[in-house]
ZADO-1210 file (C-alpha; in nm, 4 decimals, padded with zeros to 6 digits):
<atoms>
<atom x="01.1118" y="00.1123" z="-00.1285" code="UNK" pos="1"/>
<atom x="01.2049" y="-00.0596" z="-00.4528" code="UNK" pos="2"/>
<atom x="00.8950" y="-00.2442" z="-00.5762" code="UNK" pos="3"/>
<atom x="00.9236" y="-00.5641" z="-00.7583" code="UNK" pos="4"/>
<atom x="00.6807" y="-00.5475" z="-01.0592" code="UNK" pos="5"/>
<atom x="00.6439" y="-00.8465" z="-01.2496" code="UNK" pos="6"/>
<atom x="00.6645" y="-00.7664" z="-01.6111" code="UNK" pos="7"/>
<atom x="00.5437" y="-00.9179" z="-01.8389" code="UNK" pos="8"/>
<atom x="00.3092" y="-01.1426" z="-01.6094" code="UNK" pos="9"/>
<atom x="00.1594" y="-01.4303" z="-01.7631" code="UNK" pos="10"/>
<atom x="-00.2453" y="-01.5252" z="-01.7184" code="UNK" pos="11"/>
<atom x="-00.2919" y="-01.6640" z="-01.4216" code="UNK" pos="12"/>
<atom x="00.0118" y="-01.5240" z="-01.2315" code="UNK" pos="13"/>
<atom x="-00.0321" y="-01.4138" z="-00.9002" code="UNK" pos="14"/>
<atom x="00.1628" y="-01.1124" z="-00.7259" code="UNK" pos="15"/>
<atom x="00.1923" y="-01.0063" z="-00.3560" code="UNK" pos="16"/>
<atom x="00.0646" y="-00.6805" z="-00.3026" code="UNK" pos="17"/>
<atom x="00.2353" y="-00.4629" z="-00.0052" code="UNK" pos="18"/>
<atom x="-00.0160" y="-00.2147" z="00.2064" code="UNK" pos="19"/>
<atom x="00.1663" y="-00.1205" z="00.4779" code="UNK" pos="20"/>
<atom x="00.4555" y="-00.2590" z="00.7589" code="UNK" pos="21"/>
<atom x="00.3675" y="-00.2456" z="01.1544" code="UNK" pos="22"/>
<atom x="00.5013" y="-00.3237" z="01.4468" code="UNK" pos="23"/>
<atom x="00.2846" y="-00.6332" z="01.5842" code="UNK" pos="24"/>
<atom x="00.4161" y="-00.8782" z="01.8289" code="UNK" pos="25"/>
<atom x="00.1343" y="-01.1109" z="01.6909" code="UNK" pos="26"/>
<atom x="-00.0748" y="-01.0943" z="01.3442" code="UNK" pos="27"/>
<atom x="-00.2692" y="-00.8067" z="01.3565" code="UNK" pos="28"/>
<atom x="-00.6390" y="-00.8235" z="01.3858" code="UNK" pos="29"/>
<atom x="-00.7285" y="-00.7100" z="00.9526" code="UNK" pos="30"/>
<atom x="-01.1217" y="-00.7527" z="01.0173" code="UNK" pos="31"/>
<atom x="-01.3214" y="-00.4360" z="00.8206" code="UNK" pos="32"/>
<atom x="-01.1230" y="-00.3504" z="00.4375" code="UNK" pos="33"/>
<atom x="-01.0917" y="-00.5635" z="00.2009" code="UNK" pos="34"/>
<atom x="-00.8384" y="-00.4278" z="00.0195" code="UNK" pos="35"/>
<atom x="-00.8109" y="-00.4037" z="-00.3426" code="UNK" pos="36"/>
<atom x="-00.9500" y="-00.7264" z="-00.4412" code="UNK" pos="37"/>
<atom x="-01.2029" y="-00.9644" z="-00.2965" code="UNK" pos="38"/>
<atom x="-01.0889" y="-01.2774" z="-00.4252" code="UNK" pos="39"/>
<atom x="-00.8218" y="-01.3025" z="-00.1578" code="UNK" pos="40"/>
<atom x="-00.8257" y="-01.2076" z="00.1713" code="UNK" pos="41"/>
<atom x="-00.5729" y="-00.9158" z="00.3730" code="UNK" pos="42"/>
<atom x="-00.2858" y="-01.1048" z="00.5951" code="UNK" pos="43"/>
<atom x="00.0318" y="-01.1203" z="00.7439" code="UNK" pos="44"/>
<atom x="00.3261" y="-01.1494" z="00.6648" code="UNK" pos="45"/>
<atom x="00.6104" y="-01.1435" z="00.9427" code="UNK" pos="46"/>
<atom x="00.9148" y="-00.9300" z="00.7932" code="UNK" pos="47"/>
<atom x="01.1660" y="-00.8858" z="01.0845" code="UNK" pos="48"/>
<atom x="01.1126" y="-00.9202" z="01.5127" code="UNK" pos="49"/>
<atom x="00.8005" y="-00.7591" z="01.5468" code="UNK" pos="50"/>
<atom x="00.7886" y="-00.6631" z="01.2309" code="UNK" pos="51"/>
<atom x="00.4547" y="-00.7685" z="01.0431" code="UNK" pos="52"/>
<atom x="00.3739" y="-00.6349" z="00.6468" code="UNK" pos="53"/>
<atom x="00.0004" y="-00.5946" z="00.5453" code="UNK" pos="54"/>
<atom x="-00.0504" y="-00.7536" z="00.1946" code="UNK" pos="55"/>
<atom x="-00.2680" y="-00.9605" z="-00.0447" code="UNK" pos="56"/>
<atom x="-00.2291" y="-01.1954" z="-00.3160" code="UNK" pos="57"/>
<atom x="-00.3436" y="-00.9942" z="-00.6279" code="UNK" pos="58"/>
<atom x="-00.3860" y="-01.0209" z="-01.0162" code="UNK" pos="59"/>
<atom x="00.0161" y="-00.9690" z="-01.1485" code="UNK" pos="60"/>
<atom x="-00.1755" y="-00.8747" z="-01.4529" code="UNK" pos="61"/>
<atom x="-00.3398" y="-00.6056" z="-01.2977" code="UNK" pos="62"/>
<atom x="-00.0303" y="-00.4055" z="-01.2106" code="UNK" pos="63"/>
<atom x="00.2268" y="-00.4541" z="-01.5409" code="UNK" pos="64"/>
<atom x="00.3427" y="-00.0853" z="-01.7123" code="UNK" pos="65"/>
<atom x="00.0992" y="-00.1154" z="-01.9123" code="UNK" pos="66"/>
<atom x="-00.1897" y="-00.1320" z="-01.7150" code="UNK" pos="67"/>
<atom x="-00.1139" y="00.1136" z="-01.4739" code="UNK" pos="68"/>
<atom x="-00.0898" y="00.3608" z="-01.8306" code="UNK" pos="69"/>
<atom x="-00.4055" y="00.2292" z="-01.8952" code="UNK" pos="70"/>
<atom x="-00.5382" y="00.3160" z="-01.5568" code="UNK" pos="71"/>
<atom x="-00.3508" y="00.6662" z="-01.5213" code="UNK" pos="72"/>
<atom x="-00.5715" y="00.7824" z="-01.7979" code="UNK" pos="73"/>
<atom x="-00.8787" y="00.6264" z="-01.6053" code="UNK" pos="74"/>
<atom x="-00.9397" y="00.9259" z="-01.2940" code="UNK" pos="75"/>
<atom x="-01.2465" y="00.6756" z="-01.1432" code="UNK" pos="76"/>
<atom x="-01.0210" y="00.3497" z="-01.1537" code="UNK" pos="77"/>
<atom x="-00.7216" y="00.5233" z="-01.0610" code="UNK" pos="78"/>
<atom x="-00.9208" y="00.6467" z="-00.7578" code="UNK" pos="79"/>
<atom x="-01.0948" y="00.3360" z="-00.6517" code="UNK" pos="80"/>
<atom x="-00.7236" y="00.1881" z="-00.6338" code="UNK" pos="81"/>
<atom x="-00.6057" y="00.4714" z="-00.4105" code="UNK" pos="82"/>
<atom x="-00.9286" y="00.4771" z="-00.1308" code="UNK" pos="83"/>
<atom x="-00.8885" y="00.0973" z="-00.1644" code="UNK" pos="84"/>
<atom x="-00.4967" y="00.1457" z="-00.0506" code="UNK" pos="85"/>
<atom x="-00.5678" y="00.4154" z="00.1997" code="UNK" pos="86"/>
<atom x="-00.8199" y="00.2403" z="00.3237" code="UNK" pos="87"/>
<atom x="-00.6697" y="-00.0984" z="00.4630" code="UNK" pos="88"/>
<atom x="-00.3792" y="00.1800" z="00.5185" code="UNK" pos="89"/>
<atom x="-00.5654" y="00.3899" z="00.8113" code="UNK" pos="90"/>
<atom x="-00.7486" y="00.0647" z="00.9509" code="UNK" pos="91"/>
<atom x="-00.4300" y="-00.0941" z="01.0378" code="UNK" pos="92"/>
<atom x="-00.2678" y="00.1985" z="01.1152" code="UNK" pos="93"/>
<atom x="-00.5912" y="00.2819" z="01.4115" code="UNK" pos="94"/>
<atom x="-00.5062" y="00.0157" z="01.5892" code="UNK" pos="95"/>
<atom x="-00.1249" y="-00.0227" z="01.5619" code="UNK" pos="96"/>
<atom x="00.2355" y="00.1826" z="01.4789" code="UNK" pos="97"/>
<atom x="00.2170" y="00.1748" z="01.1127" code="UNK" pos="98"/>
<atom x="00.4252" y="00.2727" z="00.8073" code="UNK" pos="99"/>
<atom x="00.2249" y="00.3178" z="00.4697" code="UNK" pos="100"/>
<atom x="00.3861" y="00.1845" z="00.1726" code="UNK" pos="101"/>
<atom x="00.3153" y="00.3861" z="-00.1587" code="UNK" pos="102"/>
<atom x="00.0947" y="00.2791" z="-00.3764" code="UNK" pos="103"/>
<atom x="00.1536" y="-00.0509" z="-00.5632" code="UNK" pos="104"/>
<atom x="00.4320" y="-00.1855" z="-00.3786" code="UNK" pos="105"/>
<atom x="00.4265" y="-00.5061" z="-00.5702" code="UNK" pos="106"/>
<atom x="00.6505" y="-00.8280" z="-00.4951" code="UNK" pos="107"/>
<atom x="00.6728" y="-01.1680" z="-00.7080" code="UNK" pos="108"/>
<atom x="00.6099" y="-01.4021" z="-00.4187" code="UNK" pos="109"/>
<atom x="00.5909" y="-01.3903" z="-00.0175" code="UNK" pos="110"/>
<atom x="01.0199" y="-01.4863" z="-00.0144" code="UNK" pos="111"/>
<atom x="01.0722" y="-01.1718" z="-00.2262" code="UNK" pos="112"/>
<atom x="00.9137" y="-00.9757" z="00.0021" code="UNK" pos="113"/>
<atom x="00.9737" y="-01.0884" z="00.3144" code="UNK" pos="114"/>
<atom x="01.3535" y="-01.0340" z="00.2010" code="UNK" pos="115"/>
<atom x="01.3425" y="-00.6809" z="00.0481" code="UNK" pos="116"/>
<atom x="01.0841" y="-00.5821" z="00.3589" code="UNK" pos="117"/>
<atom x="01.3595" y="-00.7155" z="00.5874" code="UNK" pos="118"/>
<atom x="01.6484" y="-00.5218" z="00.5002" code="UNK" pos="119"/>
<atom x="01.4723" y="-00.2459" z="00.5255" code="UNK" pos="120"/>
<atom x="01.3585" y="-00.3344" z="00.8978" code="UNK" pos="121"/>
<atom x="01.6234" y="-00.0885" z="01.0354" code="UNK" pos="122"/>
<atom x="01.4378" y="00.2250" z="00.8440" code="UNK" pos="123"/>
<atom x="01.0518" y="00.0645" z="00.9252" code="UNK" pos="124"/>
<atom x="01.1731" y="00.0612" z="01.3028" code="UNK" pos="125"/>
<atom x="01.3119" y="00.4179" z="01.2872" code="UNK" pos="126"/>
<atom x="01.0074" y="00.5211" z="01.1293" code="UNK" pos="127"/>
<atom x="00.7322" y="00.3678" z="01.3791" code="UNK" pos="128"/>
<atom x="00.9589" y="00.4670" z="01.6733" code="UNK" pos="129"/>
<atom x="00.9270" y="00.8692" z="01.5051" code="UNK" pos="130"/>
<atom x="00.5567" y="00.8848" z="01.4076" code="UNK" pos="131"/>
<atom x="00.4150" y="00.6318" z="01.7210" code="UNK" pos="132"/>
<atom x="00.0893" y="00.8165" z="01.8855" code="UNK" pos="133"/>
<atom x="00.1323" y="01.0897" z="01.6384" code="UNK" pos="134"/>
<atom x="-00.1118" y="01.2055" z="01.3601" code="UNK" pos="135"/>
<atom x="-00.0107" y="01.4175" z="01.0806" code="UNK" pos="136"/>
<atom x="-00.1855" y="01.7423" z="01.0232" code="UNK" pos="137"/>
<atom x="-00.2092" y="01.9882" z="00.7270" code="UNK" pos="138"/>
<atom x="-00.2231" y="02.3735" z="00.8011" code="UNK" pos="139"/>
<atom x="-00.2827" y="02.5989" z="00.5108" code="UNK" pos="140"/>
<atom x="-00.3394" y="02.9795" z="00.5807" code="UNK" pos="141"/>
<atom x="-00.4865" y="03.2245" z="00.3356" code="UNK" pos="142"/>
<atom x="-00.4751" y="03.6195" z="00.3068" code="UNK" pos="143"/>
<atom x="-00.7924" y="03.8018" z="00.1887" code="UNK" pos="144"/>
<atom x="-00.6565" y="04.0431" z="-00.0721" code="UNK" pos="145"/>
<atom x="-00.6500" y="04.2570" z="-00.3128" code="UNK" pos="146"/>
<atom x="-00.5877" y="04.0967" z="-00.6220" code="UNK" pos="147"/>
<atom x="-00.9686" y="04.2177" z="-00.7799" code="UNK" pos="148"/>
<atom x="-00.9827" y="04.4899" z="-00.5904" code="UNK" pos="149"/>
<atom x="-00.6542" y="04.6840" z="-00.7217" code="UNK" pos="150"/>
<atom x="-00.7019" y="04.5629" z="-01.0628" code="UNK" pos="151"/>
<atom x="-01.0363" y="04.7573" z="-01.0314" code="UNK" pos="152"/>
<atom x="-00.8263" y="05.0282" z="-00.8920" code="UNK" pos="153"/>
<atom x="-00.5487" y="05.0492" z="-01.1788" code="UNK" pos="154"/>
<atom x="-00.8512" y="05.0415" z="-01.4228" code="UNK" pos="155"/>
<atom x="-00.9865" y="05.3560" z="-01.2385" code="UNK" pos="156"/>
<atom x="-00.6673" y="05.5068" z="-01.2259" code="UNK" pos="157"/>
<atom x="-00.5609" y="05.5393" z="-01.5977" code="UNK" pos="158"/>
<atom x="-00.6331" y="05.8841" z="-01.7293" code="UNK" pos="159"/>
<atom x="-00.8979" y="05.9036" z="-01.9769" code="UNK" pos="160"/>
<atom x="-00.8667" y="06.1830" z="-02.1499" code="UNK" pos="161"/>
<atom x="-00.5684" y="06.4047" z="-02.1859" code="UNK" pos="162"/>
<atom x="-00.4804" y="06.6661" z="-01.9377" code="UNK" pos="163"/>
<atom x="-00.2140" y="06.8864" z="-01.7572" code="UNK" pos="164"/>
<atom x="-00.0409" y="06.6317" z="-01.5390" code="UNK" pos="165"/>
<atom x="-00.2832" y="06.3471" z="-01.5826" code="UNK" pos="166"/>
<atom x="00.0303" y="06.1289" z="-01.6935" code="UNK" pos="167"/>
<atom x="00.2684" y="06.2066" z="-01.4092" code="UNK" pos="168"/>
<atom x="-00.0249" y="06.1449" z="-01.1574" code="UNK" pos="169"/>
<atom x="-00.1858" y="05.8254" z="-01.3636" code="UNK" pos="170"/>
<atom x="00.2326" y="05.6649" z="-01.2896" code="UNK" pos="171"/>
<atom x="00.2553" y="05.8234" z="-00.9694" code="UNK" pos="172"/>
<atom x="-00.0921" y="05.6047" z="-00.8701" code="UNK" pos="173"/>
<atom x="00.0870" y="05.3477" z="-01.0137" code="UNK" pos="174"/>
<atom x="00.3619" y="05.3591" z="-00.8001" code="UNK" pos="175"/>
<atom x="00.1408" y="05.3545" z="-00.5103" code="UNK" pos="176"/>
<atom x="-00.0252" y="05.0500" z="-00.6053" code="UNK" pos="177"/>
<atom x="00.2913" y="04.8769" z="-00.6838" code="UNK" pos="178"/>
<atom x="00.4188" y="05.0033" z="-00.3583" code="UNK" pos="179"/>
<atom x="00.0674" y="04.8348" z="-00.2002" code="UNK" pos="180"/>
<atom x="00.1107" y="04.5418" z="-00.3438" code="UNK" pos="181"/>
<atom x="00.4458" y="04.4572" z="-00.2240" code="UNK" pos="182"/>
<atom x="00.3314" y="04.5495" z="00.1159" code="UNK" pos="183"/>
<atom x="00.0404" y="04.2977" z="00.0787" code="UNK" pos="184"/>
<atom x="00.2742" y="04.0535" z="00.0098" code="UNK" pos="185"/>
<atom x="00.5392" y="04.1503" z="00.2543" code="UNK" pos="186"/>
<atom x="00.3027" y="04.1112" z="00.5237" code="UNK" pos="187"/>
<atom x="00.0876" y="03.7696" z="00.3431" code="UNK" pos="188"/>
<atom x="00.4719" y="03.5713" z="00.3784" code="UNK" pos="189"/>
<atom x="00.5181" y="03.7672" z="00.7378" code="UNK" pos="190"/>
<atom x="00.1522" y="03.6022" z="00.8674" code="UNK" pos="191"/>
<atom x="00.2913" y="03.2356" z="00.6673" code="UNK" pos="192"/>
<atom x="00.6475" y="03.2291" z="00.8938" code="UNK" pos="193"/>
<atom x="00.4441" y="03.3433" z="01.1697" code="UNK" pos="194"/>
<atom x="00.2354" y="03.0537" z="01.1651" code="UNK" pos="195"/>
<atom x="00.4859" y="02.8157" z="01.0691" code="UNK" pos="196"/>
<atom x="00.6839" y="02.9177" z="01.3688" code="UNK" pos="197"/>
<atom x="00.3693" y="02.8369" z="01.6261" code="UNK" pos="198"/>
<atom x="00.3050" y="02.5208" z="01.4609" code="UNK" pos="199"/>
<atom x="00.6007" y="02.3698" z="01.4292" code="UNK" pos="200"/>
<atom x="00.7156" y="02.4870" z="01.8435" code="UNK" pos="201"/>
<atom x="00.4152" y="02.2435" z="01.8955" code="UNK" pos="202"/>
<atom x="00.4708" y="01.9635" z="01.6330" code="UNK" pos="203"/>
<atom x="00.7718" y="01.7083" z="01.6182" code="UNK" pos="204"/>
<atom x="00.8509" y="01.7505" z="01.3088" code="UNK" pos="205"/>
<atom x="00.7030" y="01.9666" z="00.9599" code="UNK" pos="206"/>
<atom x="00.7123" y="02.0065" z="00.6109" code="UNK" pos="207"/>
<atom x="00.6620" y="02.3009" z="00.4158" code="UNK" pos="208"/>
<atom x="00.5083" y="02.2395" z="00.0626" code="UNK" pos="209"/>
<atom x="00.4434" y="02.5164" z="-00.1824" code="UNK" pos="210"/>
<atom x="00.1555" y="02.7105" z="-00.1440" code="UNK" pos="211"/>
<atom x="-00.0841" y="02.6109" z="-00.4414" code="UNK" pos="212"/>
<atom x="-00.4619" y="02.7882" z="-00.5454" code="UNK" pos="213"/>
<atom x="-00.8086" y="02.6057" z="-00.4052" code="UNK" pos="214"/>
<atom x="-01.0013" y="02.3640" z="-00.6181" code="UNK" pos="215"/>
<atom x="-01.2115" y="02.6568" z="-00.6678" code="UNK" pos="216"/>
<atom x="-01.0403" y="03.0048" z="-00.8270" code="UNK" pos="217"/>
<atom x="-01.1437" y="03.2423" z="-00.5699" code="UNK" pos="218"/>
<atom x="-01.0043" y="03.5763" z="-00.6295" code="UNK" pos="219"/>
<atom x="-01.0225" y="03.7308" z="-00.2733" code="UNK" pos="220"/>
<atom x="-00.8003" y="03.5000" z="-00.1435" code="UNK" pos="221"/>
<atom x="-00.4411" y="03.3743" z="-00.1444" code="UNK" pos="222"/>
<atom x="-00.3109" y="03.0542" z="-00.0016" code="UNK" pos="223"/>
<atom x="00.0331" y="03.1568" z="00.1447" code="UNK" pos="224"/>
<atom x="00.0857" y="02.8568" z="00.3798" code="UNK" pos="225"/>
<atom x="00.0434" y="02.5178" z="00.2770" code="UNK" pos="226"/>
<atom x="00.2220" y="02.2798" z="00.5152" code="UNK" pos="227"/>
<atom x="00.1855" y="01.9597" z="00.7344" code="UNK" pos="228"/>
<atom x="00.2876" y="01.8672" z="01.1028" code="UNK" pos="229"/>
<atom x="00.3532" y="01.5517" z="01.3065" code="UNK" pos="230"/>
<atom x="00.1526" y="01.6083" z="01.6243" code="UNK" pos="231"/>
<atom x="00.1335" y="01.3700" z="01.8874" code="UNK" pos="232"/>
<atom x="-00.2094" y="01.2535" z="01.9551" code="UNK" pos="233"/>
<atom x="-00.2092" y="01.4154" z="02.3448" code="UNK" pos="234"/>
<atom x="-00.1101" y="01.7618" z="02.1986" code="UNK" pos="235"/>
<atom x="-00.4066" y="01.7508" z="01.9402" code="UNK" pos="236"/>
<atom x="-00.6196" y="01.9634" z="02.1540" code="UNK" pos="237"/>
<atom x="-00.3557" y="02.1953" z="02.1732" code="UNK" pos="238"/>
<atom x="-00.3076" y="02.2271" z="01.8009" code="UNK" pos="239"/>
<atom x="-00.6896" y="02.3125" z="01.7474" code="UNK" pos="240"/>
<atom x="-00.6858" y="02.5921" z="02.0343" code="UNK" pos="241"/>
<atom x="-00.3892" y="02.7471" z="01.8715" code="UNK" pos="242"/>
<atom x="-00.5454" y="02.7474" z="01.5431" code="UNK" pos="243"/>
<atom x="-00.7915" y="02.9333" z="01.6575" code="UNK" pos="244"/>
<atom x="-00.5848" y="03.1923" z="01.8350" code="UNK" pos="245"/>
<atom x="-00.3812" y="03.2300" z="01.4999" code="UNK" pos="246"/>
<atom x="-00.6599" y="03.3185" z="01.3202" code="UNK" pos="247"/>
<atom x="-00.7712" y="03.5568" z="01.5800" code="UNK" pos="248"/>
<atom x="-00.3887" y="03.7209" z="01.6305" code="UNK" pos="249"/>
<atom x="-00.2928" y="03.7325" z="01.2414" code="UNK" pos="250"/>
<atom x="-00.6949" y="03.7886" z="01.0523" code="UNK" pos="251"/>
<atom x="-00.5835" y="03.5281" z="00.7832" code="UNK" pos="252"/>
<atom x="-00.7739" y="03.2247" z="00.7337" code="UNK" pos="253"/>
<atom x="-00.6003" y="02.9114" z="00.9114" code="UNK" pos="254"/>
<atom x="-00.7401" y="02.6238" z="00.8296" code="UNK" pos="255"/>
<atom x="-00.6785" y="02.2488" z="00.9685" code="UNK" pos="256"/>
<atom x="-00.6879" y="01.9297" z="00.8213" code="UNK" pos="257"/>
<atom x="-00.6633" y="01.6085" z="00.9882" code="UNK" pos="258"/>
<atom x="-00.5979" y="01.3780" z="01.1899" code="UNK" pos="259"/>
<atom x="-00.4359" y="01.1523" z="00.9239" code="UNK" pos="260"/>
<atom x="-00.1836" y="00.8374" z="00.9125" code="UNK" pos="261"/>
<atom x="00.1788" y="01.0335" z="00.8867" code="UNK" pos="262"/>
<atom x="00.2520" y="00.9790" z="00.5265" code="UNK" pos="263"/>
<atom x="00.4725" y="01.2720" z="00.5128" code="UNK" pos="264"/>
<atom x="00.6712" y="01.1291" z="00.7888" code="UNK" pos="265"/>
<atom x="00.8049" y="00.7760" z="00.7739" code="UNK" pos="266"/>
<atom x="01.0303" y="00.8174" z="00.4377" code="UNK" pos="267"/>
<atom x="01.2727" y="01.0572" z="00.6176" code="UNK" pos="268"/>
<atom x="01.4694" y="00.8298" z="00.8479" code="UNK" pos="269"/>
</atoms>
């Protein structure tokens, strides 16, 4: 989506700020958020045949270059912005087919985007036909391993002090633990496609992001899986069950997130 920033903006100058685009045969009910400003209130804006945009008159101000810089550098402000978007994002979205539009999607005026919103009915259609009574889900799996406990091992393993042979056995440990290692991680990336594979025979569609370390180092474990899923909401049952039977079958921590609004899903059509 291109957005439509107005730069500079002038005191006083008003934008239209884009949440979202559903399909709605009549304005959606937008009772509940508030959005991400409480002078002026969420509505409609009709963008195509059944075709209805989420937005709000906001502050153009608010949303030049320069203070979005301002309020990349600002973690708490940036936040509030983001649960404030999400927010109006996943109330439309629970009670009608919904695309999400990233985060300040920002028009001049209602013509502007009612126009740019329109050509791009074709790909908003595509998308809410895809992701309709589907959730996304995120499925990370991690392998309890050996990092620590081999580096303990290699410490134990030097020789320390000379002796006959100590240095051909100290490499040929080594070896072994280089040879352990690889096996490890032969058989972490083995469990990963493993679970992929289940997953994905369930899901519609998936993505497969790379695998990144907790919020918290932990040292016993590695994440080996990180990827998300669009489910359909009747199969959702299904997805938890087999969850659970991964874990069981493979030993490696599987662990489910969701339901959420399909993000990762309604930019590839």
């Amino acid at each position: 989506m291109t957005e439509d920033i107005p730069a500079p903006a002038e005191a006083g100058t008003e934008a239209v700020y884009v949440y979202a685009v559903c399909r709605a045969e009549e304005p959606p009910d937008l009772t509940g958020p508030v959005g991400l400003t409480g002078d002026n209130p969420l509505r409609p804006l009709a963008v195509g045949p059944a075709l209805m945009a989420v937005v709000q008159t906001v502050r153009a101000a608010d949303f030049t270059d320069e203070a979005w810089q301002a309020r990349l550098a600002d973690e708490p402000e940036l936040e509030r912005y983001a649960r404030a978007h999400h927010e109006v994002v996943c109330a439309v979205a629970s009670r009608l087919p919904t695309v999400p539009l990233p985060l300040a999607t920002l028009y001049h005026d209602e013509q502007r985007a009612r126009a740019a919103l329109g050509r791009e009915s074709r790909r908003f259609n595509a998308a809410l036909e895809r992701t309709a009574n589907h959730s996304e889900w995120g499925v990370k799996v991690y392998v309890t391993g050996a990092p620590a406990r081999e580096a303990a091992e290699a410490a134990e393993a030097a020789p320390r002090r000379p002796a006959a042979g100590a240095g051909r056995a100290y490499l040929d440990r080594k070896r072994s633990l280089r040879d352990r290692r690889e096996r490890h991680r032969t058989d972490a990336l083995r469990i990963a496609d493993a679970v992929d594979a289940d997953v994905s025979a369930l899901a519609t569609a998936s993505r497969r992001l790379p695998p990144h370390g907790g919020r918290i180092p932990d040292e016993r474990r590695t994440q080996v899986l990180n990827a998300t899923y669009l489910v359909a909401e009747e199969r959702s049952a299904e997805l938890a069950r087999l969850a659970r039977n991964l874990r069981e079958r493979t030993g490696a921590q599987v662990e489910l997130s969701g339901p959420w609004v399909p993000y990762s899903f309604v930019g590839e059509v």
